[in-house]
N, C-alpha and C positions, 0 to 999 in steps of 0.2 A: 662369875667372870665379869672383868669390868672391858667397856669399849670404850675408846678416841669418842669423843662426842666433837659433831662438827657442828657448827654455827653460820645462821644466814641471816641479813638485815633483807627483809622482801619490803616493798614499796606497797601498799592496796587503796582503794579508795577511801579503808579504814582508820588509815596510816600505816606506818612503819608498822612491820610484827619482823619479831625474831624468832625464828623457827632453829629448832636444837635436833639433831637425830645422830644415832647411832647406828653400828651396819647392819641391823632390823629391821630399822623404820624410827618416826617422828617421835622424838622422850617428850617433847613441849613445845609449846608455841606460848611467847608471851606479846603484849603489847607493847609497841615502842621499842625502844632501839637499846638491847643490852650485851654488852662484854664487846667483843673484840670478832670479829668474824674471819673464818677458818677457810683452808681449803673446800670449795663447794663439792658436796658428795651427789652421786646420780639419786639419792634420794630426796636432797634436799632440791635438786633440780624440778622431781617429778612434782616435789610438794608444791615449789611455788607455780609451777605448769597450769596444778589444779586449782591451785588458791584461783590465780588471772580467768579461769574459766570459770570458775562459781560467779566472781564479781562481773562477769562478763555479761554474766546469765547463762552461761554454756553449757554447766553443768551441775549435776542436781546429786549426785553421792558420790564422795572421793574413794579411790580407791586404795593412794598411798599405805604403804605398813605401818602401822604404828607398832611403839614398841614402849608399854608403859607400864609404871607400878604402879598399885593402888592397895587396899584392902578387898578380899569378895567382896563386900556389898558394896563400893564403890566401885567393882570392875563389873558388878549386876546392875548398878545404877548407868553407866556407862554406855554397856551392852544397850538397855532401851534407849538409852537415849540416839542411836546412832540407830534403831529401827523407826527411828520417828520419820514419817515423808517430808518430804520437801516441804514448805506452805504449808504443814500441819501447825497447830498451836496448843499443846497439849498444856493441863494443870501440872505441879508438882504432885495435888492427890492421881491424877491419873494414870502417873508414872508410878508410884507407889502401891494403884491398883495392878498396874500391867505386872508389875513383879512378884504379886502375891503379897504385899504387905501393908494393906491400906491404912495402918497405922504409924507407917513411916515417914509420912508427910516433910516433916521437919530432915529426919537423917536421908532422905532424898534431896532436899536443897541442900546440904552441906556437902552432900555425894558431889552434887551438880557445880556446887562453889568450887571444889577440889578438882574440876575438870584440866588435865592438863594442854589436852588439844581442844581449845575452843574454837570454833569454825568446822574441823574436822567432825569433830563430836559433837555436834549440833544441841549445844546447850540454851543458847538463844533462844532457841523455837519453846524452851517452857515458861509459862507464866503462872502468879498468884490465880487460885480459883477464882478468885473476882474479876480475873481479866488484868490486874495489875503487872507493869515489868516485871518487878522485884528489881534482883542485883543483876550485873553484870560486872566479870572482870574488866572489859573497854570498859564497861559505862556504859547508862543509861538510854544515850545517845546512839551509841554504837549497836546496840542490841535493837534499835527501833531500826534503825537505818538496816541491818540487816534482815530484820522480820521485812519492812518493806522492801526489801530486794527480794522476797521470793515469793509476796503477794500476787502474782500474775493469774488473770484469771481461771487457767486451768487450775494451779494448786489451789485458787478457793472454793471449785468444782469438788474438787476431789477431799479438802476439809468438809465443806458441807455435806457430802453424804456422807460422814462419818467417820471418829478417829478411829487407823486403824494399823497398830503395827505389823505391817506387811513387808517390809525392807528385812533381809537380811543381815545381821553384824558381823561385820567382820573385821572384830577388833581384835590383835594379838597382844596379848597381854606377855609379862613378864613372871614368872612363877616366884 
């Protein structure tokens, strides 16, 4: 079954994001400012609601729908990554452990490149085992500036005792 995909140009202190959704929930968010933007839907509402209150500091897991396609091991790559806490900084190997596949290292980052709601799906929050960025879709820049937007010092509390996927996912995938 296909849906109407509506389109929003949202303003953040990241810049422009174009947020995409369907009558499920969020297909994509990209950076900057693309296509032609549509009738606003009450999802696309909730989304940018949430976006203002994460930059806010307001709020620490979205709850908007998503509505996405992937491969399983992209939608298992996913899943953890949207269990990771606020202020956590996990490795790409330790995403790769949480899943069961400590050999995946690499097809975890390509999972994580392939990420279509970025912010949502908190792909930011991993970095190279030596503590390196790596990529980001925004950029390097953007991906710093969001890790320090959730550096407060409760969530470095709660890193330092320990990475722990404790968040529930509640991601909706598309079959």
């Amino acid at each position: 079954m296909i849906y109407d995909i509506a389109v929003k140009h949202h303003l953040t202190p990241v810049g422009c994001l174009t947020i995409f959704a369907n009558q499920d929930g969020v297909t994509r968010i990209e950076f900057g400012k693309l296509g032609q933007e549509t009738a606003c839907s009450p999802i696309l509402r909730q989304t940018c609601q949430e976006l203002d209150e994460y930059f806010a500091g307001d709020r620490r897991e979205f709850s908007v729908p998503l509505s996405i396609t992937g491969t399983p091991f992209q939608k298992t790559v996913w899943s953890a990554l949207m269990r990771i806490p606020y202020g956590a900084i996990p490795s790409y190997s330790d995403i790769a452990d949480d899943i069961g596949n400590a050999g995946a290292v690499r097809a975890v980052g390509m999972a994580n490149n392939k990420n279509p709601v970025p912010i949502i799906i908190p792909c930011h929050r991993v970095i190279g085992r030596d503590g390196s960025l790596t990529g980001y879709a925004g950029g390097i820049e953007i991906k710093q500036w969001l890790l320090d937007l959730e550096l407060s010092p409760e969530a470095c509390e709660a890193y330092e005792s320990g990475f722990v996927f404790s968040r529930p996912a509640t991601l909706h995938v598309l079959q």
